[in-house]
KEKESE-146125 format. One line per field, with one value per residue: residue number from 1; residue in three letters; x, y, z of N, C-alpha, C in turn. Coordinates in steps of 0.2 Angstrom, whole numbers, plus 2048, in hexadecimal, padded with zeros to 3 digits. Example, Ala and Ser with C-alpha at 12.3 -4.5 7.8 and 13.67 -1.06 7.14 Angstrom:
resi	[1/2]
resn	[ala/ser]
n.xx	[842/840]
n.yy	[7E4/7F5]
n.zz	[827/823]
ca.xx	[83E/844]
ca.yy	[7EA/7FB]
ca.zz	[827/824]
c.xx	[842/840]
c.yy	[7F0/800]
c.zz	[827/827]
This chain:
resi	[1/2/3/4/5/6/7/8/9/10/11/12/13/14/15/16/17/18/19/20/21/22/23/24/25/26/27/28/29/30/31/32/33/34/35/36/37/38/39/40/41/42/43/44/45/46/47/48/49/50/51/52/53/54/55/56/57/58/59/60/61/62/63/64/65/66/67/68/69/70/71/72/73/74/75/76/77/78/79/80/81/82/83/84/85/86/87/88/89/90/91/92/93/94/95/96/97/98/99/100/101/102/103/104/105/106/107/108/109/110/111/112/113/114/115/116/117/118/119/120/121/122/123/124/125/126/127/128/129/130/131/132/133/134/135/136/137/138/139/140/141/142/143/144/145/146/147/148/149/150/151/152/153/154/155/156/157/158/159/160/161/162/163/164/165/166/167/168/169/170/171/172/173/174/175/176/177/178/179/180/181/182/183/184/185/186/187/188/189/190/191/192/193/194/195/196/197/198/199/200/201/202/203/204/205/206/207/208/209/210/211/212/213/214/215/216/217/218/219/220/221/222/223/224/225/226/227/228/229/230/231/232/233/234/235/236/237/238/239/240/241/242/243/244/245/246/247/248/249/250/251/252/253/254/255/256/257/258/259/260/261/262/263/264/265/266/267/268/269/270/271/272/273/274/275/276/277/278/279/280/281/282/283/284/285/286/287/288/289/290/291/292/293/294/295/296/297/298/299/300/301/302/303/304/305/306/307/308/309/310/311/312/313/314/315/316/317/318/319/320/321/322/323/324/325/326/327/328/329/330/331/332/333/334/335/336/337/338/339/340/341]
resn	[unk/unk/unk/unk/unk/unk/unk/unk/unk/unk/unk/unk/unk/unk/unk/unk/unk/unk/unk/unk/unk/unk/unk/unk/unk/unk/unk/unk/unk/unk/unk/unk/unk/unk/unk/unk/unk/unk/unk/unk/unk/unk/unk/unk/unk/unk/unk/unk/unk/unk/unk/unk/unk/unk/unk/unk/unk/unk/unk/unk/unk/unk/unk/unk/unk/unk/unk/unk/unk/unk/unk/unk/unk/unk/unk/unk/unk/unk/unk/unk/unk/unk/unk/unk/unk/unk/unk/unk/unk/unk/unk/unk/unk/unk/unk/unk/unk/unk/unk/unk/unk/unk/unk/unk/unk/unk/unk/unk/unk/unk/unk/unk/unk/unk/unk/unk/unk/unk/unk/unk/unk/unk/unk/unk/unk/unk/unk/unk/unk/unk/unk/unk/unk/unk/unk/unk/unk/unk/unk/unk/unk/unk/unk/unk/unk/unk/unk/unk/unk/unk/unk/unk/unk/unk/unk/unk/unk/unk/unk/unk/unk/unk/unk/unk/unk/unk/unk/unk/unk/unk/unk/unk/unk/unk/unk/unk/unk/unk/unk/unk/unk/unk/unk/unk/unk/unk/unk/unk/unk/unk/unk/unk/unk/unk/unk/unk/unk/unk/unk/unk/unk/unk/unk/unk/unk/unk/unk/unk/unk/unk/unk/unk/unk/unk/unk/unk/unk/unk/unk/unk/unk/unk/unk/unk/unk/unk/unk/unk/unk/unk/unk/unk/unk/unk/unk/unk/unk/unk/unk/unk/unk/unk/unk/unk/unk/unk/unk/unk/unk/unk/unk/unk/unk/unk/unk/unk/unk/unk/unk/unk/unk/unk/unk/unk/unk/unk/unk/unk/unk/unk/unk/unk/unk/unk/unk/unk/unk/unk/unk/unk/unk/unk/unk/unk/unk/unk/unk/unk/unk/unk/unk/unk/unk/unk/unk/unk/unk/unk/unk/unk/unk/unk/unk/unk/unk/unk/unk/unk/unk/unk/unk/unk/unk/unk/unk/unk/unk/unk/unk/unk/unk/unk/unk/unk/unk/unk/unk/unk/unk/unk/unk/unk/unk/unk/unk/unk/unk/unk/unk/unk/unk]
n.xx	[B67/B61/B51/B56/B66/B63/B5B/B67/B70/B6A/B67/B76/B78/B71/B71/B71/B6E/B73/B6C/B74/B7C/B71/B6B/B76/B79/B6E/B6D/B79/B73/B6A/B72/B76/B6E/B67/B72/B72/B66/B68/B6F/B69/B60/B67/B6B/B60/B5A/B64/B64/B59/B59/B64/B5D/B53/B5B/B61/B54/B53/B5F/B5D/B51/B55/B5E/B55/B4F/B5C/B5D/B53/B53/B5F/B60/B55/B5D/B69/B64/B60/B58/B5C/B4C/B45/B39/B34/B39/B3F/B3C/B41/B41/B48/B51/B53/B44/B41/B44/B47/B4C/B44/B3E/B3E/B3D/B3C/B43/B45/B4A/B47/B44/B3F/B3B/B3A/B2E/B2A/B32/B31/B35/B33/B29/B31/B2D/B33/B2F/B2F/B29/B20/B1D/B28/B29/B2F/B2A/B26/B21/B1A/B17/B13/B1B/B15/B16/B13/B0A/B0A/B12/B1C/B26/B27/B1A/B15/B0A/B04/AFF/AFE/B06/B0B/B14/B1A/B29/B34/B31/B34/B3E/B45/B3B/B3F/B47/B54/B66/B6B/B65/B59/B5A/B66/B70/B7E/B8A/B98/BA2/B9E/B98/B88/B7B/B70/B5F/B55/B48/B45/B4F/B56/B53/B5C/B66/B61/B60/B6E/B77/B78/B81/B83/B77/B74/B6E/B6A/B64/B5C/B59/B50/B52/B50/B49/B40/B49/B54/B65/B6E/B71/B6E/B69/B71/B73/B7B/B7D/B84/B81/B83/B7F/B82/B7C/B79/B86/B8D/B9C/BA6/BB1/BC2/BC4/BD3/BE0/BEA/BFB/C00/C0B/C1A/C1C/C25/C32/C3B/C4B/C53/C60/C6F/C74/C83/C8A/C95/CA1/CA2/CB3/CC0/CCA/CD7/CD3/CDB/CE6/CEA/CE9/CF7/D00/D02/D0A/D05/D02/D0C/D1E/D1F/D28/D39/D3F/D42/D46/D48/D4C/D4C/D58/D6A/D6B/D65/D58/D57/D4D/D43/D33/D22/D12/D02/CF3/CEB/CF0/CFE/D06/D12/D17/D28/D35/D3D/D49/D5D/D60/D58/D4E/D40/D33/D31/D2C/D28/D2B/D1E/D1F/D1B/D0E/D07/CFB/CEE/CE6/CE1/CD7/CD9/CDD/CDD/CEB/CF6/D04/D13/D1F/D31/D3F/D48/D5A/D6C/D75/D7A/D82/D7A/D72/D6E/D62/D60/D51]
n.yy	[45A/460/45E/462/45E/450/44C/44D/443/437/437/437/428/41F/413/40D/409/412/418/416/40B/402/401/3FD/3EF/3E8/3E8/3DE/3D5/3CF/3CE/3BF/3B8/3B7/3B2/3A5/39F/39D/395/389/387/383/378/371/370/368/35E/35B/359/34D/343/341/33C/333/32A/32C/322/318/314/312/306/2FE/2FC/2F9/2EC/2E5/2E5/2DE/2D1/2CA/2CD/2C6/2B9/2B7/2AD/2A4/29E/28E/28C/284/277/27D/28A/298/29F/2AF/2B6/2C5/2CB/2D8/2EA/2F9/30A/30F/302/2EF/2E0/2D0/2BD/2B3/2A6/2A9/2AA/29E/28D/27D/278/27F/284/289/295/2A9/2B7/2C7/2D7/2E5/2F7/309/315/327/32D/32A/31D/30D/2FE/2EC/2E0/2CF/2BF/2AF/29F/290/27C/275/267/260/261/266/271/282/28F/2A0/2A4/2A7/2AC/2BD/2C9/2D8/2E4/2F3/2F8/304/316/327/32B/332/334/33A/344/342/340/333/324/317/30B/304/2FB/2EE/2E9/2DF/2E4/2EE/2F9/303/2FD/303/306/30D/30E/304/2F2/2EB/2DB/2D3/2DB/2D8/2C9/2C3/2CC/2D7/2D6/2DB/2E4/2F4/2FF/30E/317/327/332/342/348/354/363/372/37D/376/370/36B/35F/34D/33C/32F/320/312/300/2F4/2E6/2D3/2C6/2B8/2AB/2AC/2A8/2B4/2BA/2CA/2D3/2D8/2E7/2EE/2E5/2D7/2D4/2C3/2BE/2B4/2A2/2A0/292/283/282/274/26C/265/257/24E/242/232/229/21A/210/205/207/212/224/22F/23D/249/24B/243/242/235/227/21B/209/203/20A/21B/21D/225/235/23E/24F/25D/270/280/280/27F/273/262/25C/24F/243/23C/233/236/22F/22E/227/221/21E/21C/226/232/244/248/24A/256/262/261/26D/278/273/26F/267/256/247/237/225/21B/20E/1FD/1F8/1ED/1EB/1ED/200/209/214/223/232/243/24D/25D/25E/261/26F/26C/271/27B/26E/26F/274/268/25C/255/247/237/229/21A/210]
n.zz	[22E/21F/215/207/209/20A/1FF/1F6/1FA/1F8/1EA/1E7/1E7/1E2/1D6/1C5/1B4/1A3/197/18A/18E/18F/183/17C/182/17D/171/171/175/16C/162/167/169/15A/154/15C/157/14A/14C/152/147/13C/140/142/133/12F/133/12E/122/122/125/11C/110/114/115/107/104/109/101/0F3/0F9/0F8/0EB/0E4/0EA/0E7/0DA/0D8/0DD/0D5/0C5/0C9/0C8/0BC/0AD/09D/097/090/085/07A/072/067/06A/077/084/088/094/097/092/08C/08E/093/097/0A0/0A7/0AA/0A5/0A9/0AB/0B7/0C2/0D1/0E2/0E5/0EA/0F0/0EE/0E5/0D6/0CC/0BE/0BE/0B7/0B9/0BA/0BB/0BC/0BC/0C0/0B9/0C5/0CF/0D4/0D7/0D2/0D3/0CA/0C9/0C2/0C2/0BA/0B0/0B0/0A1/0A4/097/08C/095/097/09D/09D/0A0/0A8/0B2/0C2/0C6/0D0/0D8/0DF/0E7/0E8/0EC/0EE/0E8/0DD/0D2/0C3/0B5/0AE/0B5/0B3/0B1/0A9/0B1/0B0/0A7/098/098/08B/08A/08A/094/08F/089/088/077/07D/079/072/076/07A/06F/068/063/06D/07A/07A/079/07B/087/095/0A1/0AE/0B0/0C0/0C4/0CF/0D3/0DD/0E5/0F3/0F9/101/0F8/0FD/101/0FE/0ED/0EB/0E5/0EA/0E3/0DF/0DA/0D1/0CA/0C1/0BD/0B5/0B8/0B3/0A7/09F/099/099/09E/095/099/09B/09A/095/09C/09D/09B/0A9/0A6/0AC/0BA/0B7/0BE/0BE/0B9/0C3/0BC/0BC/0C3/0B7/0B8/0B0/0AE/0AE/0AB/0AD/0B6/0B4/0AD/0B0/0AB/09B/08F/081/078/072/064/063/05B/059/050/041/03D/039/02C/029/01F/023/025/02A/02F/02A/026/033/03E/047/054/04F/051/054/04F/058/050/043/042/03D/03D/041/03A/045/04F/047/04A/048/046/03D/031/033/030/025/02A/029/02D/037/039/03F/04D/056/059/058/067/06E/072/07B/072/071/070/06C/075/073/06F/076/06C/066/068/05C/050/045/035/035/02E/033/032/030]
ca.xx	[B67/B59/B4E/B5B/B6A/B61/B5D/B6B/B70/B64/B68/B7B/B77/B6C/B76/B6D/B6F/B73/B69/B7A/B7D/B6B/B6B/B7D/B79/B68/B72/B7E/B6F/B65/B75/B78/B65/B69/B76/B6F/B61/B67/B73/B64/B5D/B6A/B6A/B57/B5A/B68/B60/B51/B5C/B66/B57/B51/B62/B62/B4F/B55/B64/B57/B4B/B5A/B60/B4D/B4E/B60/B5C/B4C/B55/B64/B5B/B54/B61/B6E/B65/B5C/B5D/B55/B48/B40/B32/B32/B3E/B42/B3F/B44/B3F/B4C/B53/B50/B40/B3D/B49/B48/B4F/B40/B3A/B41/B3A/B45/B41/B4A/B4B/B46/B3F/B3C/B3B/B3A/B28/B28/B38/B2E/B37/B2C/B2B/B31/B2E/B36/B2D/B31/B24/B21/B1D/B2E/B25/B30/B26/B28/B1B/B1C/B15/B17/B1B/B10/B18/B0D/B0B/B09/B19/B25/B27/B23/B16/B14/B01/B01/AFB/B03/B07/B0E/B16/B1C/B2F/B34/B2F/B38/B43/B45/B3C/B3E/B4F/B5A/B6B/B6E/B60/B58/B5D/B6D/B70/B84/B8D/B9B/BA6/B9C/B94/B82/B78/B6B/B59/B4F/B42/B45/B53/B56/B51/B65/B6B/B60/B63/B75/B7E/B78/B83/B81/B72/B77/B6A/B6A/B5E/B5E/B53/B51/B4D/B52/B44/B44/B4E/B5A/B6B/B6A/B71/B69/B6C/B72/B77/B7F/B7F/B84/B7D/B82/B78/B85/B78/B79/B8C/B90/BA1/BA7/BB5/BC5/BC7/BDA/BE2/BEF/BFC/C02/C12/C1C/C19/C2A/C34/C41/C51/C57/C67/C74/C78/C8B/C8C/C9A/CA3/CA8/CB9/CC4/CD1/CDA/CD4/CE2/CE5/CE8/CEA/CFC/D03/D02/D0A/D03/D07/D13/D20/D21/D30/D3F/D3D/D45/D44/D4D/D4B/D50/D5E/D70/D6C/D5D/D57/D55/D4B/D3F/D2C/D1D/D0F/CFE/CF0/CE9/CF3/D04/D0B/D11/D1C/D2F/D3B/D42/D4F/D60/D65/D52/D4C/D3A/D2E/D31/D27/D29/D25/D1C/D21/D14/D0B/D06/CF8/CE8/CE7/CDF/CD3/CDD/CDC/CE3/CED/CFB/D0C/D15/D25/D35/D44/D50/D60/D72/D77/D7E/D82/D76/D75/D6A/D63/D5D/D50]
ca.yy	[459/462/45C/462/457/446/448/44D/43C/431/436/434/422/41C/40E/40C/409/417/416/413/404/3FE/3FD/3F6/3E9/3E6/3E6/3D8/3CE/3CD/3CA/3B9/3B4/3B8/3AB/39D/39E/39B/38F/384/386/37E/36F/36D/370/362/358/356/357/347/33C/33F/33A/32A/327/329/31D/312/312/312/301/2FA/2FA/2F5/2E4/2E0/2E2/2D8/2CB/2C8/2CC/2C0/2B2/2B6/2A7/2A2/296/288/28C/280/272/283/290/29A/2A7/2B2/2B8/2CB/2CC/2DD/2EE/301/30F/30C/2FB/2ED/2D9/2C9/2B7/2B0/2A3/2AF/2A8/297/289/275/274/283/283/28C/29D/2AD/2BD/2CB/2DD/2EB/2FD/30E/31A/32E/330/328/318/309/2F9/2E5/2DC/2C8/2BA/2A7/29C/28A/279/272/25F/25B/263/266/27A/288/296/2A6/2A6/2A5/2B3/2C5/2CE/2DF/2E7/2F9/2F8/30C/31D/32E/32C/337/331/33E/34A/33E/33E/32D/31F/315/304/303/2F2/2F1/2E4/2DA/2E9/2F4/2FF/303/2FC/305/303/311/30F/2FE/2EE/2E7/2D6/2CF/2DB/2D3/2C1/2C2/2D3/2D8/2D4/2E0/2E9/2FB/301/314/31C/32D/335/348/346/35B/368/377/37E/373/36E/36A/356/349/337/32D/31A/30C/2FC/2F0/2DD/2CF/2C0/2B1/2A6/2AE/2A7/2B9/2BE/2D0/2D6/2DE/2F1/2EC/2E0/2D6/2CF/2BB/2BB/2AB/29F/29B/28C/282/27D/26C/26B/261/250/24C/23D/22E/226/215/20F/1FE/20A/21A/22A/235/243/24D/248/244/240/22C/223/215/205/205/213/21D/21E/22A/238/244/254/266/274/288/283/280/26A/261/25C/249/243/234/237/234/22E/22E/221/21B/21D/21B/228/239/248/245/24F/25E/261/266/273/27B/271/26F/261/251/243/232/220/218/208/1F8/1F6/1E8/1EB/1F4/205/20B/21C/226/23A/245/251/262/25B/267/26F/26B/278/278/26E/273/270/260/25A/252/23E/233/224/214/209]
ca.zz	[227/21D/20F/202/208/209/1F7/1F2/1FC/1F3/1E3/1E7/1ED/1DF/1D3/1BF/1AB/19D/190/185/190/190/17B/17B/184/17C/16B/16F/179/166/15C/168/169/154/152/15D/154/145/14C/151/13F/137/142/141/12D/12D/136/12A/11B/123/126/115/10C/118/114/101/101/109/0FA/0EF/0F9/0F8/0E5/0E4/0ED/0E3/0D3/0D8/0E0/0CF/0C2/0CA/0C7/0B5/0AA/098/09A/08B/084/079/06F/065/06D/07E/088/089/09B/095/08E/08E/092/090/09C/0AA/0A7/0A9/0A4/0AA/0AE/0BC/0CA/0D6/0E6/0E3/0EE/0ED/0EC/0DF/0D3/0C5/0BD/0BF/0B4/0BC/0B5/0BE/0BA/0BE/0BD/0BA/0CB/0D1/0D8/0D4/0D4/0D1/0C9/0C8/0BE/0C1/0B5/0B2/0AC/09E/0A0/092/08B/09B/095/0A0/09C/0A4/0A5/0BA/0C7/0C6/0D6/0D7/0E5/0E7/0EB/0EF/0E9/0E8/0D9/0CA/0BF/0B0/0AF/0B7/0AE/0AF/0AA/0B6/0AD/0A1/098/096/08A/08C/08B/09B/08A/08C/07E/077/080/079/074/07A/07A/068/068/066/072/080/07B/076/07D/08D/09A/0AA/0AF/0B6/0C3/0C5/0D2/0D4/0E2/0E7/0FA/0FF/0FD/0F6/102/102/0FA/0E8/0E9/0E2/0EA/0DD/0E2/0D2/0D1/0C2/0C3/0B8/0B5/0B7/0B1/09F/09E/097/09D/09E/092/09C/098/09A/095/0A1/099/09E/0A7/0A5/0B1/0BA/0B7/0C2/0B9/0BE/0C4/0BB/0C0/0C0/0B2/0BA/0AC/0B2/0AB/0AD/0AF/0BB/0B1/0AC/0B4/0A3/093/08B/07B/079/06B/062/062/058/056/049/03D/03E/034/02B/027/01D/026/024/02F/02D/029/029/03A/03E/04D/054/04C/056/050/051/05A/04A/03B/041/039/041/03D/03D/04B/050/046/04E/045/045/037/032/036/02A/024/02B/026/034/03A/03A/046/04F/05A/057/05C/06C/06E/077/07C/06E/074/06C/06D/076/06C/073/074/065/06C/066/052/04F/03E/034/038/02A/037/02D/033]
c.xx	[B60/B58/B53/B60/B66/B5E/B60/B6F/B6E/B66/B6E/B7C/B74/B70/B6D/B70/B6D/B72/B6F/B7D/B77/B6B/B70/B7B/B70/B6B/B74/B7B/B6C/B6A/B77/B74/B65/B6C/B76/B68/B61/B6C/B6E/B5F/B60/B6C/B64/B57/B5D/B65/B5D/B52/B5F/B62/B55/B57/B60/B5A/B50/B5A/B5F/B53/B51/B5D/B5C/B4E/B53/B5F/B58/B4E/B5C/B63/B59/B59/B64/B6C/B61/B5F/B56/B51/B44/B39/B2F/B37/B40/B40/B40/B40/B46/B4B/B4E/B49/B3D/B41/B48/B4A/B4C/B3E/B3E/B3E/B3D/B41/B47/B47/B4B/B41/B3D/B3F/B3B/B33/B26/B2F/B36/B35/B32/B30/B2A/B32/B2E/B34/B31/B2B/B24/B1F/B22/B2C/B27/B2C/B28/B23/B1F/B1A/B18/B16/B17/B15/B12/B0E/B0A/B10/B20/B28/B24/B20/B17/B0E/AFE/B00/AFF/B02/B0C/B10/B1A/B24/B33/B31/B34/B3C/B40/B43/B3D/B44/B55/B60/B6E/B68/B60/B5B/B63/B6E/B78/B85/B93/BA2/BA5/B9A/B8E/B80/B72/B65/B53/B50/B41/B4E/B51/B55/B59/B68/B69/B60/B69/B7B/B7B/B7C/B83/B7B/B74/B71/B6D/B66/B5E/B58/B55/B4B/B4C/B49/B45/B4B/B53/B61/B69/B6C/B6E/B6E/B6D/B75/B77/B7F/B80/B83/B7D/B7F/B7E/B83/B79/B81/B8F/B96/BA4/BB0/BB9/BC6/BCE/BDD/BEA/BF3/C00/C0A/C13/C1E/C23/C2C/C39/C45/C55/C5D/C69/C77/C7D/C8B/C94/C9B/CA7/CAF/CBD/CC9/CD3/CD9/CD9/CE0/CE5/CEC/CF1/CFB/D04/D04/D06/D05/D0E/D16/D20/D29/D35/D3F/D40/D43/D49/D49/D4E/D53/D63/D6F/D64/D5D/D56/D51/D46/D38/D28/D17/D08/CF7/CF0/CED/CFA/D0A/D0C/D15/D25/D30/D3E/D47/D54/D61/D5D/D4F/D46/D37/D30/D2C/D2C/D28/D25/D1D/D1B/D13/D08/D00/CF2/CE8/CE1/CDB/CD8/CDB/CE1/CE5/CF2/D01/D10/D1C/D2A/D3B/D47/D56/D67/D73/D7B/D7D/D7F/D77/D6E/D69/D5C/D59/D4E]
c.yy	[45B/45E/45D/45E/451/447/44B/446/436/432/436/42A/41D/419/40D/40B/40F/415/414/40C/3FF/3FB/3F9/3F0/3E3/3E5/3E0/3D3/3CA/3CA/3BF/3B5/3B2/3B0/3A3/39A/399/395/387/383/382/379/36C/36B/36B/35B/353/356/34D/341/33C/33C/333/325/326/323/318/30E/30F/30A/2FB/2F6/2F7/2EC/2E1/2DF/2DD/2D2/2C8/2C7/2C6/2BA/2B0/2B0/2A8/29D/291/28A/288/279/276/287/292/2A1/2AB/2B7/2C0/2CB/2D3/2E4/2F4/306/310/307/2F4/2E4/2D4/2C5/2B4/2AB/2A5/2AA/2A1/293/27F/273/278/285/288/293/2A1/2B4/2C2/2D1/2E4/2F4/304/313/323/330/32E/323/313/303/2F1/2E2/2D4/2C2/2B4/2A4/293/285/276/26A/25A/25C/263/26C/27E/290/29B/2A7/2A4/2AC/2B7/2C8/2D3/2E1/2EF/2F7/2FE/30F/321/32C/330/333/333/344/348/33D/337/327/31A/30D/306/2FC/2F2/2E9/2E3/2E1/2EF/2FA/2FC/302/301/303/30A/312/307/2FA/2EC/2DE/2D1/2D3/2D7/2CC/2BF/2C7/2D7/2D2/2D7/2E4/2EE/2FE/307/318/321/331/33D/349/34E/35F/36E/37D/37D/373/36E/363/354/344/332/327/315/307/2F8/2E9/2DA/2C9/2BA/2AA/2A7/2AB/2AD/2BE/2C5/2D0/2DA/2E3/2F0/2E8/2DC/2D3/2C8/2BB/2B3/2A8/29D/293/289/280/278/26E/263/25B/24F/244/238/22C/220/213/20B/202/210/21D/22E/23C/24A/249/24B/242/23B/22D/21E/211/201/20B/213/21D/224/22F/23B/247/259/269/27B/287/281/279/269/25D/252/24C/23E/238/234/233/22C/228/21E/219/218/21F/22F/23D/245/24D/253/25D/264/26A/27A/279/271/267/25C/24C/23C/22A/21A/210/203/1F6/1EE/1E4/1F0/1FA/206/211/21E/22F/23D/24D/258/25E/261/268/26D/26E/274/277/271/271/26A/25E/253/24B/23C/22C/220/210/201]
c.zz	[224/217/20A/203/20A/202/1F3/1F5/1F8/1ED/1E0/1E6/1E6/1D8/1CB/1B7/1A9/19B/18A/187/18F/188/17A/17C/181/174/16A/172/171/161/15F/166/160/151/156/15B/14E/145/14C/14B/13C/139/140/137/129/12F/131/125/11B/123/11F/110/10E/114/10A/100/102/103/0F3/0EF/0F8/0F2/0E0/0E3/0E9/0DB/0D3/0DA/0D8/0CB/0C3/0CA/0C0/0B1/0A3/09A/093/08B/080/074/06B/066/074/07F/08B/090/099/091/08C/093/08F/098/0A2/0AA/0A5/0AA/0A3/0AE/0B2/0C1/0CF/0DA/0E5/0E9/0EC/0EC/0E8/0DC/0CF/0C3/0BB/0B7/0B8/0B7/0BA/0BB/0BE/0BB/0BE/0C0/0CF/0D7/0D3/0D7/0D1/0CF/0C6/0C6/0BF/0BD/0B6/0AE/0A9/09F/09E/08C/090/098/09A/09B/0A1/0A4/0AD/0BC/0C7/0CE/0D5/0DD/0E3/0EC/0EE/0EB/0E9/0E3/0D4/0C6/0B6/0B2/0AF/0B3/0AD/0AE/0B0/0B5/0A7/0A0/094/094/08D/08E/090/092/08B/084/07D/077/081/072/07B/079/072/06B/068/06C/078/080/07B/079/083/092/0A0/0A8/0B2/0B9/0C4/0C9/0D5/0D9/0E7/0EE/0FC/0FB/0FB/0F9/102/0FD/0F3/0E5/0E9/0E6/0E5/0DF/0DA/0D4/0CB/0C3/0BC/0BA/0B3/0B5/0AB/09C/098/09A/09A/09A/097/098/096/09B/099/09E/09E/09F/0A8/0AC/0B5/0B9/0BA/0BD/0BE/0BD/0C2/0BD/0BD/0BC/0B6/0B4/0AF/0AD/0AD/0AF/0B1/0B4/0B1/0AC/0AF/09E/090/085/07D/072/06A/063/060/059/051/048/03E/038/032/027/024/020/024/02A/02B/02A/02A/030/039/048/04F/052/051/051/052/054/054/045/03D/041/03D/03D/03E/043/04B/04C/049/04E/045/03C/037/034/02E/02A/026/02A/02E/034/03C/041/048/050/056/05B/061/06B/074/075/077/071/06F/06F/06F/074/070/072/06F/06B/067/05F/055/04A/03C/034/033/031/031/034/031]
């Protein structure tokens, strides 16, 4: 074998990538590397969106709690044999000033003033004042030590579409509280506080929700009950119906089994009658319990009813059952008979 066939050997033999295969494959290496890229973007992205939402409900649950904590137990308080301090002292759409039995204990009872701010840089805060019994009145002042605390931050405090405080009467309407609360609506027509905290936790970047959490809080110390939107109407209460007790009638004597025709004690007289028949009719009268007296009798011939003269009686009459006398067939003619008695 010369120098010519072994490379033409060797260069039979020799295994490698086309450049048409080398970019292919370097194409659909970048579009993967492409899309797990940007797969792990949008987790890292979610991620840090998720934590900021949850760190918002947080602050949003912070400043919940501190104003209902309060609210629910706001009460008026004496200030002096005519006058009061009024629960609300003090309300507009970020600020909020209310006397409560907040935190108290058995060796400090006092009511404090609690004033709930919201400021333009979206830093809600709690400021507290205790109140002094004078004793030489038996009145409390408000002329004790103020503390402040910082309760959350991040909320909208300018844009917001919904105010940070709402003060809703008895029918859930928002009263008007700008510039402030009218003097009757916060003694007399406030009944729910509506807390609204709006916090924009995404960054530019992000989404464009806003967290937004509600609450309405009334004051069951203010004995101001809420008005239904709709009215229920009162069904009727059921009733049992007594059953019937069967009534005995006692009676010295066997009840009858139905009611006949009884004469009186006496009979009556024999009657007679004309009739649109062929004669008049005779026949024995009947007569009735009290009187006596009854109609006269069939006549034979189809006579009418006669009059009779009733026969004295003896005896007193009896109450007896009054009954129909039932008719009795016509009998056969037979010529007319006058009977005397």
């Amino acid at each position: 074998m010369n120098a010519l066939d072994r490379l033409r050997q060797g260069r039979s033999g020799e295994d490698g990538f086309t450049l048409v295969e080398l970019l292919v494959t370097m194409l659909i290496t970048g579009i993967v590397l492409s899309m797990i890229g940007v797969f792990f973007a949008n987790i890292s992205r979610l991620t840090s969106w998720s934590g900021k939402d949850r760190d918002a409900t947080g602050q949003a649950a912070l400043a919940l709690d501190a104003v209902r904590a309060v609210v629910r137990v706001a009460t008026n308080v004496p200030k002096s044999t005519t006058e009061t301090y009024w629960a609300i002292q003090y309300g507009t759409p970020t600020q909020l000033q209310i006397i409560a039995y907040s935190n108290t204990s058995v060796s400090d009872s006092a009511p404090v003033l609690v004033t709930f701010n919201l400021g333009s840089d979206g830093t809600f805060t709690e400021q507290r004042q205790a109140a002094t019994m004078s004793p030489l009145t038996g009145f409390y002042a408000f002329n004790g030590s103020v503390t402040k605390t910082t309760i959350a931050n991040g909320f909208v405090a300018s844009g917001a579409e919904t105010p940070f405080f709402q003060y809703l009467d008895q029918s859930f309407k928002p009263l008007n509280a700008s510039p402030k609360l009218s003097d009757a609506d916060r003694q007399n027509n406030v009944t729910l506080i509506r807390v609204t905290t709006t916090l924009d936790p995404t960054t530019a970047g992000g989404p464009d929700g806003k967290v937004i959490v509600t609450s309405s809080i009334g004051m069951p110390n203010l004995d101001r009950d809420v008005v239904a939107t709709a009215s229920v109407p009162n069904l009727p209460t059921p009733t049992e119906t007594p059953t019937p007790t069967p009534t005995v009638t006692k009676s010295s004597s066997a009840p009858a089994a139905s009611p006949t025709p009884t004469t009186g004690a006496s009979s009556g007289g024999s009657g007679t009658g004309t009739g649109t028949g062929s004669g008049p009719g005779t026949g024995p009268g009947t007569s009735t319990p009290t009187t006596g007296t009854g109609g006269g009798g069939t006549g034979s011939t189809g006579g009418g009813s006669g009059t009779s003269t009733p026969a004295p009686s003896s005896s007193s009459p009896k109450p007896t059952a009054t009954a129909t006398p039932t008719p009795k067939p016509t009998a056969t003619a037979k010529p007319p008979v006058v009977i005397d008695q």
